[in-house]
N, C-alpha and C positions, 0 to 999 in steps of 0.2 A: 504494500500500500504506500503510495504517497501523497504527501502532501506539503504545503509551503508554511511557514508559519510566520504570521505579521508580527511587526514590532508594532511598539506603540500599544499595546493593549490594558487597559484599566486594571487587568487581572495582573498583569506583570508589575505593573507600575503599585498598584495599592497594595497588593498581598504578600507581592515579592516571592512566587512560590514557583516553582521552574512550569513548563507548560505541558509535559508530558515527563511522565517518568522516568530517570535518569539511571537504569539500571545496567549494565553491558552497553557504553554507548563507542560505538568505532570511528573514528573519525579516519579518513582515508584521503589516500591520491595527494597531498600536500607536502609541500618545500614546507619543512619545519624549523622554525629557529628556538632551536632549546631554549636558547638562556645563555648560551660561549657562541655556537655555532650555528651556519645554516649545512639543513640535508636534506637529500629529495626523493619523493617517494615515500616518505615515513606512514605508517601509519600509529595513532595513538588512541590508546583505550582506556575511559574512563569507568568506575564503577562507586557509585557512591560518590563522596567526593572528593575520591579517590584517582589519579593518575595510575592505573595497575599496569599496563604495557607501554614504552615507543621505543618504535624501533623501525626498519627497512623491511622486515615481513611481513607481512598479514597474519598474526598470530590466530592456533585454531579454537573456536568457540561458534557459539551464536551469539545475535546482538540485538539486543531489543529496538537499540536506532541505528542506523548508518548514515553516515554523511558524506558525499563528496566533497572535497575540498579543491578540486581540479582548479589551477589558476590561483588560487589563493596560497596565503603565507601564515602558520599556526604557530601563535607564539605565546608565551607564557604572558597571563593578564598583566597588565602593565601598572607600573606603582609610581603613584605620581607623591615625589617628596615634600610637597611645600604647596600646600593646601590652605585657603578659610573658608568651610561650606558656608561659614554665619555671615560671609561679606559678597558684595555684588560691585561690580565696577562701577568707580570714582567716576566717570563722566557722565553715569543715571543717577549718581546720588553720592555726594561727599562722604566722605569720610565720617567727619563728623556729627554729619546729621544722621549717617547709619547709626552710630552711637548713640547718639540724644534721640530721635526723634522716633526710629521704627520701635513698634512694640516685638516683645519677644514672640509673639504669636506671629507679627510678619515676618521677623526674623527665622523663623523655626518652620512656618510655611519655606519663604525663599530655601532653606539648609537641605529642606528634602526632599526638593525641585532641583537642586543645582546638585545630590548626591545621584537621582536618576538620572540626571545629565552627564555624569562623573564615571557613570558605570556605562551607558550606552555607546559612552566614545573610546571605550575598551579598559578602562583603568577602573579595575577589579580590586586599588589597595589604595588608599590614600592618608599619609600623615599630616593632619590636620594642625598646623600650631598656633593656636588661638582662636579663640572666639568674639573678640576685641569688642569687649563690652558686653556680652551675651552671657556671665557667669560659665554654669556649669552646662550649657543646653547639648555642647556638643558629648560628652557623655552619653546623655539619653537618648540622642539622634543615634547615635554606635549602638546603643543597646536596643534599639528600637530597631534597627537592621539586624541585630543579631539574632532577634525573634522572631523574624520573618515575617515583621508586621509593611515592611517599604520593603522598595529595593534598591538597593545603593551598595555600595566598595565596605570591603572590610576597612575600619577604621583603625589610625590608633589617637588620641587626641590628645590634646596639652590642655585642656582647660582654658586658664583666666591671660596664665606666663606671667611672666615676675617684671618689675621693672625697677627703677630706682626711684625713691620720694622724688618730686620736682620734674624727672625726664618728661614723663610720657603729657598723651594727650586725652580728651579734649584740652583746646589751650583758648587763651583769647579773651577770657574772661573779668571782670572787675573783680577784687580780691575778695569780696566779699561774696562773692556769687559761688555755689559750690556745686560742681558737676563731677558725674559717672565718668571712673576711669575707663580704657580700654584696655584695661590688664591689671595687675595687684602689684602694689606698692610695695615695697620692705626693704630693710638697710639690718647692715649690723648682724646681729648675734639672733634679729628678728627672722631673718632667711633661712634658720631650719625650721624655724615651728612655720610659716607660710609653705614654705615645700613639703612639710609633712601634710598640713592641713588638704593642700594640694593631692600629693597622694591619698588621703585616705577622701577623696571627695572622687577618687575612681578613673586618675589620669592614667595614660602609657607612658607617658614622657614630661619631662619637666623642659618647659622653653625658659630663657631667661632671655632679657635684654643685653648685651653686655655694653652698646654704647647708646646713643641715640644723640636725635640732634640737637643740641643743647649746647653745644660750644658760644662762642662769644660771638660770633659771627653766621648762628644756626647749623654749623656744620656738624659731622656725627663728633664724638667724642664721649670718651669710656663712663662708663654708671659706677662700675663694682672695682674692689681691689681685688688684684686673689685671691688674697685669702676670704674675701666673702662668696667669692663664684669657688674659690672649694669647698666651701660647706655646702653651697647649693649640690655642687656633684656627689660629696660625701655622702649626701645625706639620699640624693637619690640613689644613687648605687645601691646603696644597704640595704634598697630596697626590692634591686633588677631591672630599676628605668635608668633609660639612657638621659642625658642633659644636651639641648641642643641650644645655641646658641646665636643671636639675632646680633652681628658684627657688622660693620664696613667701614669704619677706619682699624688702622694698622696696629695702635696700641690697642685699643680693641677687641681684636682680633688677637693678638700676641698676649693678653690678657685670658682670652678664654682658651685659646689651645693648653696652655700651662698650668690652667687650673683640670683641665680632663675631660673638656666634655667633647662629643661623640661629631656632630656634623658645624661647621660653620655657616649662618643663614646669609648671603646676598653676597660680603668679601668683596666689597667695589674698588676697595685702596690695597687689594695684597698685590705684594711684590714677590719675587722669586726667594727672598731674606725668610717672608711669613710663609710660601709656600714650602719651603725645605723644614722649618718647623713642623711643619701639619702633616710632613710626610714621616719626621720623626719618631711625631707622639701619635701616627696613626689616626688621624682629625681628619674627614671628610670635607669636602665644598657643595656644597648645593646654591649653585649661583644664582638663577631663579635670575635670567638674562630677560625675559618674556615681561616681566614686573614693570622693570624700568624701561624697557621699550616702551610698552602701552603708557607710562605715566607720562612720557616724552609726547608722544601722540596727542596725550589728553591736555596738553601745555601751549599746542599748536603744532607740533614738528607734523610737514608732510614729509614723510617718508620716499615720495615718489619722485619729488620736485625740489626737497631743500637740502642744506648740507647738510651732514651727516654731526650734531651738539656734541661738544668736545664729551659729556657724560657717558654718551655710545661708545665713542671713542677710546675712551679710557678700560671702558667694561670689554671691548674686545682686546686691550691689550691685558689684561689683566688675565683672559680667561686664555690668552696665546700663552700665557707666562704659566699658567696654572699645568695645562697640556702639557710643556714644555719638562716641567719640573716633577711629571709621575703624583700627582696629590691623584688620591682617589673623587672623581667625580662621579657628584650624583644626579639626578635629573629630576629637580623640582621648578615650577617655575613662580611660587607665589602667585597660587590663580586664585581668582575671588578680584587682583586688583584686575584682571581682567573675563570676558567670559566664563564658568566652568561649561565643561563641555568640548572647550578650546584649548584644551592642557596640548596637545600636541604645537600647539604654536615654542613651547618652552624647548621641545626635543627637533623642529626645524630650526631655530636660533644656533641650539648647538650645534648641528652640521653648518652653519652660514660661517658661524666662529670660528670652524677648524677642526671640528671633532668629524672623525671619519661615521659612516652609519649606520657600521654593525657595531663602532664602540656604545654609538647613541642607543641602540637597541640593548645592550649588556649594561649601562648605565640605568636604565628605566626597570632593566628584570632582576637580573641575578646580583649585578652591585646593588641596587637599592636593598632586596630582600634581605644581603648580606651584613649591609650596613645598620640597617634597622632592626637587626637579630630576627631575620622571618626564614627558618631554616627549611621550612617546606615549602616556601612561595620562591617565584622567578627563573626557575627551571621545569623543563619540559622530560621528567624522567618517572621514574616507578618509585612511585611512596610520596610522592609530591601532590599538596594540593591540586584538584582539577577546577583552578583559576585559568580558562584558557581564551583567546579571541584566535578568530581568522580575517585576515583584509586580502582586501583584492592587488593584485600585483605583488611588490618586491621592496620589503622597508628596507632592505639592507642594501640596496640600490638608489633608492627612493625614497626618505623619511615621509615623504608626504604619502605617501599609501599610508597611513596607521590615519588617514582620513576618511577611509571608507572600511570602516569596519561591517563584517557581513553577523559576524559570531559572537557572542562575550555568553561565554560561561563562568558561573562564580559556589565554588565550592560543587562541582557538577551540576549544578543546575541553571537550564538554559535558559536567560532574558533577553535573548537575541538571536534571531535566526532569520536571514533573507533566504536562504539557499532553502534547497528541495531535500528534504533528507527520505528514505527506505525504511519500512518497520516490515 
């Protein structure tokens, strides 16, 4: 028997529940990119939400579905680093006024509109780091996908993130007027009981601020000492979360590598100096180039017609210096300040920049999964989550193929299917 099965269906979208039973499912005839490599011909077999076969044979069994994948590229669901489901792009609504003005019901509406968006454009993981003003909401969005009530990427989230008394924002106001932060405050000896409080309010990850822009001239410059951003890592460790950090200037930056935490967030000012540090202590980059593009956009820059803002400018030398010097890159592009839905704009930037686009492809699966301790996510092998998409054509030729996704399975069950599959 065949049939086609539509996207878009109210059933996928509200209940979140695969659309046919997901038991012996074969996916065949596809150029498979594990997660390292591409190879052709593979077939792979899910059962449960289980990866149980891939390989080059058609291993023997029956199979409750079959898929062809003829023309298409099967590749381990894609995990997008640098996520805020709770924000929507600055040129529909400031910043600020997302903070002050939307109520957390629109806010939490928009979160589970922009996770089904998140998941349908193939990105089956996404690490959320902040909710910037939205307290604990993304929490119960995660937990709310995890009971199969939406459907949306497996989450991991950082809650409120830490900032320094004075850095953050909202700003602009008469001293006497008192507004909702978009993140938590703390100084001092106060930054374990906040990060505990943090963990036991049911994060994955602890974000911190380490600089922001507060300088004398608004430029970034550093929040924390070491020794305060190691108690924050201290203290999450002891726990098994990782600590990520929101850097771009250079003290900054050479401040949080030092103190231990795991990814560095944007790194606009590193040099070859900070990247040989971060390759020392093991400190990831997640550049999130796609952020400040769009924010250049939203400033005026035509892309099409005007010069290229020394800001671009810098960020492409930055991320040539980054390539250059072996730091582990990872592939988030801070979306929320633009589209979600449009996370592949973050992994086309990286090939524009220099990154080749099978490294871009092992950047978004198996280094992400690696980096964010997901030992069964980002590879396409036996024992491995069956988080999987198919697109049409050749990403590792073509980044812009992972724009037409036909497939996105999550935990074996299917929210996406163009093609004709056999029962």
């Amino acid at each position: 028997m065949y049939y086609k099965i539509c996207t878009g269906l109210p059933l996928v979208l509200f209940l979140g529940i695969g659309v046919y039973a997901q038991e012996g499912i074969h996916l065949m005839n596809a150029r498979v990119f594990d997660g390292m490599d591409v190879h052709f011909g593979w077939s792979v077999v899910t059962k449960g939400n289980e990866i149980i076969y891939a390989g080059p044979a058609k291993p023997k069994g029956s199979y409750h579905e079959e898929l062809d994948l003829s023309g298409h590229t099967l590749l381990p669901g894609l995990i997008e680093g640098h996520s805020h489901l709770f924000l929507h792009p600055y040129n529909e609504t400031t910043w600020n006024d997302q903070v002050l003005k939307e109520s957390y019901a629109e806010r939490t509406v928009r979160a589970v509109n922009h996770a089904n968006a998140t998941l349908m454009a193939g990105f089956t993981t996404v690490r959320d780091l902040g909710t910037e003003g939205a307290d604990y909401l993304d929490v119960g969005l995660r937990d709310a996908i995890n009971k199969g009530l939406m459907a949306g990427p497996k989450m991991l989230v950082a809650g409120k993130a830490i900032v320094a008394t004075g850095s953050y924002g909202p700003k602009g106001f008469a001293p006497h007027v008192g507004v909702p932060l978009g993140a938590e405050a703390a100084d001092g000896v106060d930054l374990i009981r906040v990060t505990r409080d943090q963990i036991g309010h049911g994060v994955d990850v602890i974000k911190v601020y380490a600089d922001y822009r507060w300088g004398l001239m608004g430029e970034a410059a550093p929040t924390f000492s070491i020794s305060e951003l190691k108690s924050i890592v201290e203290t999450a460790h002891a726990s098994g979360r990782q600590v990520v950090a929101h850097a771009s200037s250079k003290e900054g930056m050479r401040r949080a590598i030092l103190a231990g935490v795991t990814t560095i967030e944007h790194g606009d000012a590193a040099d070859r100096e900070i990247y040989d540090l971060m390759v020392a202590h093991d400190v990831a980059l997640c550049p999130t180039l796609a952020a400040g593009d769009a924010i250049m956009q939203y400033r005026g820059w035509n892309k099409m017609s005007d010069s290229i803002p020394e800001r671009i400018i810098l960020k492409k030398k930055s991320f040539a210096d980054a390539l250059q010097s072996g730091v582990t890159i990872c592939a988030g592009g801070d979306v929320g300040v633009f589209p979600h839905g449009e996370n592949v704009r973050e992994l086309e930037m990286m090939v524009d920049y220099g990154m080749s686009e099978l490294e871009v492809l092992r950047s978004v699966t198996s280094t992400n999964a690696r980096v964010f301790d997901m030992p069964d996510l980002g590879k396409i092998q036996s024992g491995f989550q069956a988080d999987l998409i198919a697109v049409q054509g050749n990403p590792d030729t073509n980044i812009s193929a992972l724009r037409h996704v036909n497939v996105v399975m999550r935990q074996g069950k299917m929210y996406k299917s163009d093609l004709t599959s056999q029962h």
